[in-house]
C-alpha positions as a Markdown table, in Angstrom:
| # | Residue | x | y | z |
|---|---|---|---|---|
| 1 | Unk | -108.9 | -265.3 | -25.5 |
| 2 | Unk | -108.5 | -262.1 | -27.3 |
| 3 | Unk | -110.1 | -260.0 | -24.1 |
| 4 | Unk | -108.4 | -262.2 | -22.0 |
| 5 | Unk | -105.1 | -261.0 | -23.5 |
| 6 | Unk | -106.2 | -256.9 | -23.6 |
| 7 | Unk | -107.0 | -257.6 | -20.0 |
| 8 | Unk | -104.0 | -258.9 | -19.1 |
| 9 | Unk | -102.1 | -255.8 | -20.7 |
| 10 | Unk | -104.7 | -253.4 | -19.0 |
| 11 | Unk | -103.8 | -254.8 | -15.9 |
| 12 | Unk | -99.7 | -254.1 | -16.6 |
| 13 | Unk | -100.1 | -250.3 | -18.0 |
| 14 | Unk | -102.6 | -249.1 | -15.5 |
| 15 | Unk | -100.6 | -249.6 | -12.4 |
| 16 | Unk | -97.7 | -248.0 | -13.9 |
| 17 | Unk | -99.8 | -245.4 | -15.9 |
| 18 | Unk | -100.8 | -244.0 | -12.1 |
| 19 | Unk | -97.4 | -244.7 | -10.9 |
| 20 | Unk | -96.0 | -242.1 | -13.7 |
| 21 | Unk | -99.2 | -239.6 | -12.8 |
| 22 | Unk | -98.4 | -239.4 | -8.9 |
| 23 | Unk | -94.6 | -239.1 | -8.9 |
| 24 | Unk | -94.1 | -237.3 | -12.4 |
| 25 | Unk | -97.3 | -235.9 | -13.8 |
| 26 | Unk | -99.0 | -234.1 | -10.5 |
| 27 | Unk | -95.7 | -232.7 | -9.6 |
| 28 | Unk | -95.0 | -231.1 | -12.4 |
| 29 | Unk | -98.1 | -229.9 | -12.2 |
| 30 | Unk | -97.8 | -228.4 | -8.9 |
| 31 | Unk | -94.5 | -227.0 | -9.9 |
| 32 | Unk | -95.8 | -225.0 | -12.4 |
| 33 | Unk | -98.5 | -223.6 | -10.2 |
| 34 | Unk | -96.0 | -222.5 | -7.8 |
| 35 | Unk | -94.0 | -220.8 | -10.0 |
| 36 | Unk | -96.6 | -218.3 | -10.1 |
| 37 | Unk | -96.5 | -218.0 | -6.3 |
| 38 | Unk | -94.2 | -216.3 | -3.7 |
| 39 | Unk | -94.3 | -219.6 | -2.1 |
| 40 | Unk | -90.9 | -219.9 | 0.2 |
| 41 | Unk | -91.6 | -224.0 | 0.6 |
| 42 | Unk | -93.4 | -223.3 | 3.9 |
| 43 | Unk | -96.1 | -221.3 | 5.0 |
| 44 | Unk | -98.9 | -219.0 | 3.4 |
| 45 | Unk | -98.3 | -218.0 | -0.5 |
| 46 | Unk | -99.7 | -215.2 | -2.5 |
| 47 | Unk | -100.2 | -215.2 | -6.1 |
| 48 | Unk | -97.8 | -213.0 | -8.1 |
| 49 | Unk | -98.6 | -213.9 | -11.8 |
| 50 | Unk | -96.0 | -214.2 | -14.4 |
| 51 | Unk | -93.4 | -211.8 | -11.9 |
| 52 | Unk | -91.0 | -214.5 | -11.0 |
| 53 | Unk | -91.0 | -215.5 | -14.9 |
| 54 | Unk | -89.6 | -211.6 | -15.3 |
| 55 | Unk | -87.7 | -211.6 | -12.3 |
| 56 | Unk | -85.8 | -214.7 | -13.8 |
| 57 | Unk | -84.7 | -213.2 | -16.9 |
| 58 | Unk | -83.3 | -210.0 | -15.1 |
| 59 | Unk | -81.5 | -212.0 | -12.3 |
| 60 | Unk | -77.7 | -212.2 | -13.2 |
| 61 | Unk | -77.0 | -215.5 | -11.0 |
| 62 | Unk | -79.7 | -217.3 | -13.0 |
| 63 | Unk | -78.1 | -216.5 | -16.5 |
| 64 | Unk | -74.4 | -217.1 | -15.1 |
| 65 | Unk | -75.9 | -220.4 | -14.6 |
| 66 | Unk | -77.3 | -221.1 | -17.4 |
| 67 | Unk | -74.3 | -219.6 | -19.8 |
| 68 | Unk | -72.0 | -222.3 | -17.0 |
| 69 | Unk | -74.4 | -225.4 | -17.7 |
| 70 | Unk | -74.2 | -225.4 | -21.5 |
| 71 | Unk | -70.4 | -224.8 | -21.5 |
| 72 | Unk | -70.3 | -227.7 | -19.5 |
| 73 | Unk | -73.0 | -229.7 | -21.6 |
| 74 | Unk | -71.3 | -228.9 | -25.2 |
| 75 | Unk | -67.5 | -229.6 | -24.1 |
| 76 | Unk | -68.6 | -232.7 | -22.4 |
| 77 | Unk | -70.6 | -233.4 | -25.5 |
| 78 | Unk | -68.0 | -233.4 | -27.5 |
| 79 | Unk | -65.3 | -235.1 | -25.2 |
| 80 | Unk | -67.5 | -238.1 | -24.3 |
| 81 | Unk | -68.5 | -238.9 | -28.3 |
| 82 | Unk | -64.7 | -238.3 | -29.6 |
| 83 | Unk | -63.4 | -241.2 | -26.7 |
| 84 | Unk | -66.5 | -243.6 | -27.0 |
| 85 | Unk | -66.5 | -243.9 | -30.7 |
| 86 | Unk | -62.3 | -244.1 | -30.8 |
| 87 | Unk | -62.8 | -246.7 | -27.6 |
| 88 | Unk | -65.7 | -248.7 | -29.5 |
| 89 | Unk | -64.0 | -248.8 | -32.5 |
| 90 | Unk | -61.0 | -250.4 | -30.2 |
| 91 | Unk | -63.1 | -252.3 | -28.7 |
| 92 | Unk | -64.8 | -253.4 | -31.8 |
| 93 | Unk | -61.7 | -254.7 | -33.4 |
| 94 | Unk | -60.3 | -258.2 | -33.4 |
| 95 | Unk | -58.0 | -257.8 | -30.1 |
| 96 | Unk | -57.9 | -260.4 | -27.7 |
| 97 | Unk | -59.5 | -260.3 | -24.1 |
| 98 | Unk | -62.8 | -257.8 | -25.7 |
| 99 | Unk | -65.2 | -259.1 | -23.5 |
| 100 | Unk | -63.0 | -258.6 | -20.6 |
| 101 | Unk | -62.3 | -255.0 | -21.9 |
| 102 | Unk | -65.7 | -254.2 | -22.7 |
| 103 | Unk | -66.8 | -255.2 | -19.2 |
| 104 | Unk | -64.0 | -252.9 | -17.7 |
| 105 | Unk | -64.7 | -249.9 | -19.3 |
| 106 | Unk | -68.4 | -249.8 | -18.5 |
| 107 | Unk | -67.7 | -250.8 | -14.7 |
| 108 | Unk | -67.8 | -246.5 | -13.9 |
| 109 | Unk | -71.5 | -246.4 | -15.4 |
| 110 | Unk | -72.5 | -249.1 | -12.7 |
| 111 | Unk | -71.1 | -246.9 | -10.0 |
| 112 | Unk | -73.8 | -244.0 | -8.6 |
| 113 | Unk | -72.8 | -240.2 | -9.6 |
| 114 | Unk | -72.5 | -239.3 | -6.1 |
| 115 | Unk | -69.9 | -242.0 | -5.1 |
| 116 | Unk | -67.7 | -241.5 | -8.2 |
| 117 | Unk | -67.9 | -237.5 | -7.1 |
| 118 | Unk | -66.8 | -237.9 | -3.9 |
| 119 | Unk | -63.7 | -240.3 | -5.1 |
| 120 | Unk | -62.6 | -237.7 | -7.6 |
| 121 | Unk | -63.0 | -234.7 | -5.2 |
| 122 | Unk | -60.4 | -236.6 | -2.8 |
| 123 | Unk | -57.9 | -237.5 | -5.7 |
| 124 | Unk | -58.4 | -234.1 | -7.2 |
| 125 | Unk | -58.2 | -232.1 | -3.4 |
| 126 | Unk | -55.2 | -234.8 | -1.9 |
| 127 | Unk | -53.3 | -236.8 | -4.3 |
| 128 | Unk | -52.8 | -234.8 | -7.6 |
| 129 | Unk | -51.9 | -231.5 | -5.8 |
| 130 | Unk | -49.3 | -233.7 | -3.6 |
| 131 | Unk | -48.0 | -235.1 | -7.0 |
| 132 | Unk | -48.1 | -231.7 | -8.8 |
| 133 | Unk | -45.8 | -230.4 | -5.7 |
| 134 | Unk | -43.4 | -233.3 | -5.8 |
| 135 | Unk | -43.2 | -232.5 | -9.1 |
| 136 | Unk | -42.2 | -228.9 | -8.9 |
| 137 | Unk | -45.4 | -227.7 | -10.3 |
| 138 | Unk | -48.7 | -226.0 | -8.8 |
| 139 | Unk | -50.1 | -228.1 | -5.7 |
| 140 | Unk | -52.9 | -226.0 | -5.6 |
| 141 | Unk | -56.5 | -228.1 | -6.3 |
| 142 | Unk | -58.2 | -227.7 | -9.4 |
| 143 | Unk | -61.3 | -227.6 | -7.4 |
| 144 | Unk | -60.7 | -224.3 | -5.8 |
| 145 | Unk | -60.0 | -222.3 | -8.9 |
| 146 | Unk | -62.8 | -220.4 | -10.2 |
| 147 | Unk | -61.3 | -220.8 | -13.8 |
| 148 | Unk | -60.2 | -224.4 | -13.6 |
| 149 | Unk | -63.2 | -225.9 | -11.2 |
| 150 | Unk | -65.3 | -226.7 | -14.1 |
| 151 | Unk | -62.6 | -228.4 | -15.7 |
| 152 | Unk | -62.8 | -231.3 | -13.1 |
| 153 | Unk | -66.7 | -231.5 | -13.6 |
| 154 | Unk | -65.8 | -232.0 | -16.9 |
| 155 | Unk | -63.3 | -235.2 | -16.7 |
| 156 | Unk | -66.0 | -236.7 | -13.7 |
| 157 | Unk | -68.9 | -236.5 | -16.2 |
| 158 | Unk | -66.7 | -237.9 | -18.9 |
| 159 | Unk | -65.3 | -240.4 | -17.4 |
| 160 | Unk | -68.4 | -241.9 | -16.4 |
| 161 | Unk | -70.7 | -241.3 | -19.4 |
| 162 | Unk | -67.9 | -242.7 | -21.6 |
| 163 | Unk | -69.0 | -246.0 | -21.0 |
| 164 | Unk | -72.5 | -246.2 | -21.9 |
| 165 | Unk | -72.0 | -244.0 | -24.9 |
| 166 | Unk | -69.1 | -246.5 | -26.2 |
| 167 | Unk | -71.1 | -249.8 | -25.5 |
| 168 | Unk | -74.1 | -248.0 | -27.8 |
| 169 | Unk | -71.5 | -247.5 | -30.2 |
| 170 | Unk | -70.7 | -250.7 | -30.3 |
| 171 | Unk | -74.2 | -251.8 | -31.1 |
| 172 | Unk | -73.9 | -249.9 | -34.2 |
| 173 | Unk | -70.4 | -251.0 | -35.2 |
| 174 | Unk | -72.5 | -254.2 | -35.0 |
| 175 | Unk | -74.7 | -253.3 | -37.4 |
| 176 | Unk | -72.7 | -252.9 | -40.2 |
| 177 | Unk | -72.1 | -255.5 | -42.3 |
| 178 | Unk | -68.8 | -257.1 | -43.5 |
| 179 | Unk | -69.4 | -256.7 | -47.4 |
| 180 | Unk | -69.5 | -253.1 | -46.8 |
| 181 | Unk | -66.1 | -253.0 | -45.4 |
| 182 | Unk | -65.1 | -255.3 | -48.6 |
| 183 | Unk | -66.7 | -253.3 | -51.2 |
| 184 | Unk | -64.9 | -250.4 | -49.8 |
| 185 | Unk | -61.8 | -252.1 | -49.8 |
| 186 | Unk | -62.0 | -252.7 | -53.6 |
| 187 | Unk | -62.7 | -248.9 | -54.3 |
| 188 | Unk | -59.3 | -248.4 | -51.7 |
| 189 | Unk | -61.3 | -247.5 | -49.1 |
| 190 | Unk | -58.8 | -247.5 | -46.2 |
| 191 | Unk | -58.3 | -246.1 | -42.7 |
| 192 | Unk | -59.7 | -242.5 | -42.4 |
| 193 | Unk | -61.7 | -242.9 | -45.6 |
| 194 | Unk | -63.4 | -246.4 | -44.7 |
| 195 | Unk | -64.6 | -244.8 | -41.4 |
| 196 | Unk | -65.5 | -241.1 | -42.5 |
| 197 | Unk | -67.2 | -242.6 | -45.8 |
| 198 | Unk | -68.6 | -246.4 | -44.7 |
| 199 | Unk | -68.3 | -246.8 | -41.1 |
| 200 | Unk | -69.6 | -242.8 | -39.8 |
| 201 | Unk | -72.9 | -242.7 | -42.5 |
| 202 | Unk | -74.3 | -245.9 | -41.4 |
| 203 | Unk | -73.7 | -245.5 | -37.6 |
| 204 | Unk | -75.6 | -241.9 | -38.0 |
| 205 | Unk | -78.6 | -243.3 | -35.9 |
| 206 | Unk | -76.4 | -244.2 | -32.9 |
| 207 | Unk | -74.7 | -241.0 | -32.9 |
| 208 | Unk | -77.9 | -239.4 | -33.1 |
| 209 | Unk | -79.0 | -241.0 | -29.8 |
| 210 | Unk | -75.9 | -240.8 | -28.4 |
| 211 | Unk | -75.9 | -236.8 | -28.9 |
| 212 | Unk | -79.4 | -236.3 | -27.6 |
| 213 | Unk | -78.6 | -238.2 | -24.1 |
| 214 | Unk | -75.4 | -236.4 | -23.3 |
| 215 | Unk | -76.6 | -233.4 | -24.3 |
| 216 | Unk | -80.0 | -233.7 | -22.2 |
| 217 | Unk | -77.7 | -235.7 | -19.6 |
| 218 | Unk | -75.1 | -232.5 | -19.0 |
| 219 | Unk | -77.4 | -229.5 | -19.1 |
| 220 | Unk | -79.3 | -231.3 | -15.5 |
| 221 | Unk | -75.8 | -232.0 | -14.4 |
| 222 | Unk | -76.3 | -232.3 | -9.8 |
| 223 | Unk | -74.6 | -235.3 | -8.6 |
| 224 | Unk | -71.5 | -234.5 | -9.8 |
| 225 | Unk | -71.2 | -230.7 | -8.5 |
| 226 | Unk | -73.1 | -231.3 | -5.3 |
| 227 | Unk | -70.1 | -234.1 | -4.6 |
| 228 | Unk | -67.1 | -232.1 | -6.1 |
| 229 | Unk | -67.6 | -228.4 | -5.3 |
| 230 | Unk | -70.9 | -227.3 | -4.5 |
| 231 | Unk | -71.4 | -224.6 | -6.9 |
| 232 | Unk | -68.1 | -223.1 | -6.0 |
| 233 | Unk | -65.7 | -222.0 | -5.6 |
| 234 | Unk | -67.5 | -218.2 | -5.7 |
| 235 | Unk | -70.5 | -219.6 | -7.6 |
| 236 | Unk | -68.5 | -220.6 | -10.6 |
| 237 | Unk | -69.2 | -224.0 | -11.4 |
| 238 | Unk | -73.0 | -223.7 | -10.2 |
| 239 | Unk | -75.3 | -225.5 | -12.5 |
| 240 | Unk | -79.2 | -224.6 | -13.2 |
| 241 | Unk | -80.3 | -228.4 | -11.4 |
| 242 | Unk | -78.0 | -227.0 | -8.3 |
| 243 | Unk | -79.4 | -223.6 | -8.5 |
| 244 | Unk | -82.9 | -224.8 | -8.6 |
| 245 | Unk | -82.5 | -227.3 | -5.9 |
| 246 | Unk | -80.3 | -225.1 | -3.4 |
| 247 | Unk | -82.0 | -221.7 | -3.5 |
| 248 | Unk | -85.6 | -223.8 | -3.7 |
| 249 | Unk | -85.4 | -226.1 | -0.9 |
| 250 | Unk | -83.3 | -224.1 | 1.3 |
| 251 | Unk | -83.2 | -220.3 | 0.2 |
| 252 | Unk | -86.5 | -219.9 | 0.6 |
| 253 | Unk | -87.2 | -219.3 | -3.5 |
| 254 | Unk | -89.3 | -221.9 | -4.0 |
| 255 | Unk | -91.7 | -219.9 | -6.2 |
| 256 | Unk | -89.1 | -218.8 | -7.7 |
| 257 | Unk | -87.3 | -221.5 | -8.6 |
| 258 | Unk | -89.7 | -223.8 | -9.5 |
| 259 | Unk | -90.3 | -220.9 | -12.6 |
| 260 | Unk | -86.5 | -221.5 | -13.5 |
| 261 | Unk | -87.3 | -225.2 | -13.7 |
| 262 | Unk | -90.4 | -224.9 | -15.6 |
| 263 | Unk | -88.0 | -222.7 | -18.3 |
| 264 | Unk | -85.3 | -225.1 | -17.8 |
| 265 | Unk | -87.7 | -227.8 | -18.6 |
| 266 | Unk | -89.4 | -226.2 | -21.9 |
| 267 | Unk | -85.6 | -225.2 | -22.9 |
| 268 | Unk | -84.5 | -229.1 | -22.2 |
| 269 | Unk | -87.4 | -229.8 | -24.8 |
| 270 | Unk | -86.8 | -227.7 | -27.3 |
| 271 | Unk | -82.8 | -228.5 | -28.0 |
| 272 | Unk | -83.9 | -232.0 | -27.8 |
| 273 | Unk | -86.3 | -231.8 | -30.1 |
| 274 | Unk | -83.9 | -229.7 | -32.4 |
| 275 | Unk | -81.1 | -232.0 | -32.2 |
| 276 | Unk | -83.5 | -235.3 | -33.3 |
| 277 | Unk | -84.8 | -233.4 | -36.4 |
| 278 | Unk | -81.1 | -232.0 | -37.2 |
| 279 | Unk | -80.2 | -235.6 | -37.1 |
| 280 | Unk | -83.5 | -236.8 | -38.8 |
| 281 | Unk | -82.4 | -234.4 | -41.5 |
| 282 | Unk | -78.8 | -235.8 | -41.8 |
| 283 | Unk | -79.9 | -239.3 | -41.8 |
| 284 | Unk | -82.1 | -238.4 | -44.8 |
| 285 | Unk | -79.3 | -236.8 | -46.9 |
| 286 | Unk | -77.4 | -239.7 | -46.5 |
């Protein structure tokens, strides 16, 4: 019975195990080889050794790219966990109609990136410019600002991370129990003080998780910028995913880039990685 059973879960890992090798494993594999190449994504390649890792490092539309991307990542960051957790504490309350509520506001994380894009770059192109002019005000579209493009990436990426972040909130709202909440009350632990001192410190692993997936989530930011503005307007709101993928597959940098993604991909690692034993770390102080 007992071989029966390791068979059976032999039978379930090993189809995905070479699932994850083909589509994940091999090509990163092959990516990293490239990056040592000239390789234009067609053709004959040379070897070049570690010159397209120097190259990178001295090429200023790679680093304006980079500095755009965590700008992006860290004000999103910060935007998305301020309005989940005020939205799951809302929605954790007793108010009537939750589940309906609850179901609403995760409706945009059911929607694809690229649809939600393209719906925002009309509204923001079209109809707030028209209602800016009526107004009296600038009709001009944030989109085709340099200085105010990124801005709308920001409030797409928001708007639909929002929801997943707030429902994981709510998980940990969950967790707390009641006779916390009464304890504190004895001790006058009200309002800011209940949250910032009962609520906050037990909801610390949820905010953890929350952090790491926005975070990792913003800095391979596509969808959003290939559907609103393209890396534009004058290469201001291009991200490293866009940079990799545009110059790779159609500038004829494919050696190139695939060294900027194996960078990107260590980097993506490593502030992961810092950011669950920062949290680790604060979870064991409190």
């Amino acid at each position: 019975m007992k071989n029966d059973r390791q068979r059976t879960f032999l039978m379930i890992t090993i189809p995905i195990l070479a699932l994850f090798i083909c589509f994940n494993t091999i090509p990163l594999i092959r990516g990293v080889i490239y990056s040592f190449t000239n390789f234009k994504g067609f053709g004959s390649y040379s070897w070049v050794g570690i010159r397209n890792y120097i190259d990178l490092f001295s090429d200023g539309r790679v680093g304006k790219s980079y500095l755009f991307t965590f700008k992006l990542a860290i004000v999103s960051t910060i935007v998305v966990n301020v309005l989940s957790l005020v939205l799951a504490l809302a929605l954790n309350s007793k108010i009537r109609a939750k589940s309906f509520f609850r179901g609403a506001y995760f409706l945009p994380n059911i929607l694809g990136a690229l649809v939600v894009g393209y719906i925002f770059n009309y509204f923001f192109t079209y109809i707030l410019p028209a209602v800016a002019g009526m107004m009296g005000m600038n009709s001009t579209s944030i989109l085709s600002d340099p200085k105010s493009a990124w801005i709308g990436i920001v409030v797409v990426c928001a708007w639909q991370a929002i929801a997943m972040n707030t429902i994981i909130y709510i998980s940990g709202l969950q967790t707390v129990p009641e006779d916390v909440y009464e304890a504190g009350g004895l001790d006058g632990a009200t309002g800011w003080k209940q949250f910032r001192y009962l609520t906050f410190p037990l909801i610390i692993p949820f905010f953890s998780i929350n952090m790491v997936l926005c975070v990792k989530n913003f800095l391979m930011v596509f969808d959003q910028i290939m559907a609103l503005t393209k890396g534009g307007p004058a290469q201001s709101t291009e991200s490293i995913s866009y940079l990799i993928y545009n110059n790779g597959m159609s500038g004829g940098q494919f050696g190139f880039q695939s060294a900027n993604a194996v960078v990107f991909f260590i980097l993506i690692v490593c502030v992961s990685v810092a950011q669950m034993k920062f949290s680790s770390s604060k979870e064991e102080q409190l």
